[in-house]
C-alpha positions as CSV (number, residue, x, y, z in Angstrom):
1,X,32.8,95.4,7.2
2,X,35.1,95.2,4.3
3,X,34.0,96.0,0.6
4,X,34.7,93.1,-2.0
5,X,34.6,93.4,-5.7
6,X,34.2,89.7,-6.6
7,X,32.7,87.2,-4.6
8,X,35.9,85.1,-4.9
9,X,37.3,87.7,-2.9
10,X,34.3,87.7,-0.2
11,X,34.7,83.4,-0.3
12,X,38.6,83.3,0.1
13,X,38.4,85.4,2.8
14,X,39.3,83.4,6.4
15,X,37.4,85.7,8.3
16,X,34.3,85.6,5.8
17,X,34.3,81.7,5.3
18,X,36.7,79.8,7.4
19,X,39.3,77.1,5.3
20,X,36.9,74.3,6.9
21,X,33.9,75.7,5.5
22,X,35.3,76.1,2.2
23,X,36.9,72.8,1.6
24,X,33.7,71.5,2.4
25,X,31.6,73.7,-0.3
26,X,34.2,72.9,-2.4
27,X,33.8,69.7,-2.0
28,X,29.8,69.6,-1.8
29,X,30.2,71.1,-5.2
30,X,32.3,69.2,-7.1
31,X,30.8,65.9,-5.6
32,X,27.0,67.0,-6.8
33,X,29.0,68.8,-10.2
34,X,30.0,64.6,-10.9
35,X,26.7,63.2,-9.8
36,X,25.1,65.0,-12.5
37,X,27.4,64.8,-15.0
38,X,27.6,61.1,-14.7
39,X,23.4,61.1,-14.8
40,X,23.7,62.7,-18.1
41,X,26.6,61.1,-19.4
42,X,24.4,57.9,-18.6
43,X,20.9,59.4,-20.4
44,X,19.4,58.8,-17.1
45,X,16.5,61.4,-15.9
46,X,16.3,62.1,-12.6
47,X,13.3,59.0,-12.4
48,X,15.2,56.6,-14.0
49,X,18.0,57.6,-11.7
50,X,15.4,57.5,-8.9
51,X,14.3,53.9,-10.4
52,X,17.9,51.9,-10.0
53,X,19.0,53.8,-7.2
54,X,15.8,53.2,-5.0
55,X,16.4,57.5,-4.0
56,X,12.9,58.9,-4.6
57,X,13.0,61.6,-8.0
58,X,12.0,64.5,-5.5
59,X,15.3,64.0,-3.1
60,X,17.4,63.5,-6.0
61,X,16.5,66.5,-7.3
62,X,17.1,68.4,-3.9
63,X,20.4,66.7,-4.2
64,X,21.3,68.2,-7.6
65,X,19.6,71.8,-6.7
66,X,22.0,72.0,-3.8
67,X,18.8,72.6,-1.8
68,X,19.8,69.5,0.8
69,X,23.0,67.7,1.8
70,X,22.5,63.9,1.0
71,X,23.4,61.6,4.3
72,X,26.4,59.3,3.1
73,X,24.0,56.4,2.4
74,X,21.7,58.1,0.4
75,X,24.5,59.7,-1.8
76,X,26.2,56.5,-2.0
77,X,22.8,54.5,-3.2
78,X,22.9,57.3,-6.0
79,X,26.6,56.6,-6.9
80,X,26.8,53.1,-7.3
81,X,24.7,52.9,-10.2
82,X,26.3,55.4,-11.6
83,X,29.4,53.7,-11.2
84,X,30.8,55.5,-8.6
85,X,31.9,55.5,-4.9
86,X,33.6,57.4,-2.7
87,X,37.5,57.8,-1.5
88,X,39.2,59.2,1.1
89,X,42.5,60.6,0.0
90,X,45.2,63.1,1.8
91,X,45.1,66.7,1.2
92,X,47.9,68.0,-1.2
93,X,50.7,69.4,1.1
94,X,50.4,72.5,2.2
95,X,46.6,73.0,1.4
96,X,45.6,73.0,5.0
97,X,46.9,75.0,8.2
């Protein structure tokens, strides 16, 4: 097994974590990463969020502790309040094999 000195290194590794599986922690990431941020740009708590978004408190916070993956309608009932949806947009050339 090889020996990495950063966990960047262990992460950008194909044989480690394939490209699938990192452009989709990447994007797991980012998307949760903007959830909260918009919830606190807002001054929402989690139960107010909870409140307009109809998402019970105790999921949300799942959500945001990256301890489950939302289903699409769930993460979208969270977004639209916050005044947000998703897109699907093309991968910058060159960015997948």
């Amino acid at each position: 097994m090889k020996k990495y000195q950063t966990f960047d290194e262990m992460f950008n590794d194909d044989e480690m974590v394939s490209p699938e599986d990192r452009e989709q922690i990447n994007l797991e990431v980012a998307l949760i990463g903007k959830m909260v941020e918009a919830r606190e740009a807002r001054g929402l708590s989690q139960r107010e969020l909870a409140e307009i978004s109809g998402v019970k408190q105790p999921a949300i916070a799942r959500i945001e502790s990256m301890k489950s993956t939302p289903q699409l309608d769930t993460l979208l009932k969270v977004l639209v309040p916050l005044g947000y949806t998703l897109k699907i947009v093309p991968l910058k050339p060159n960015s997948h094999a």
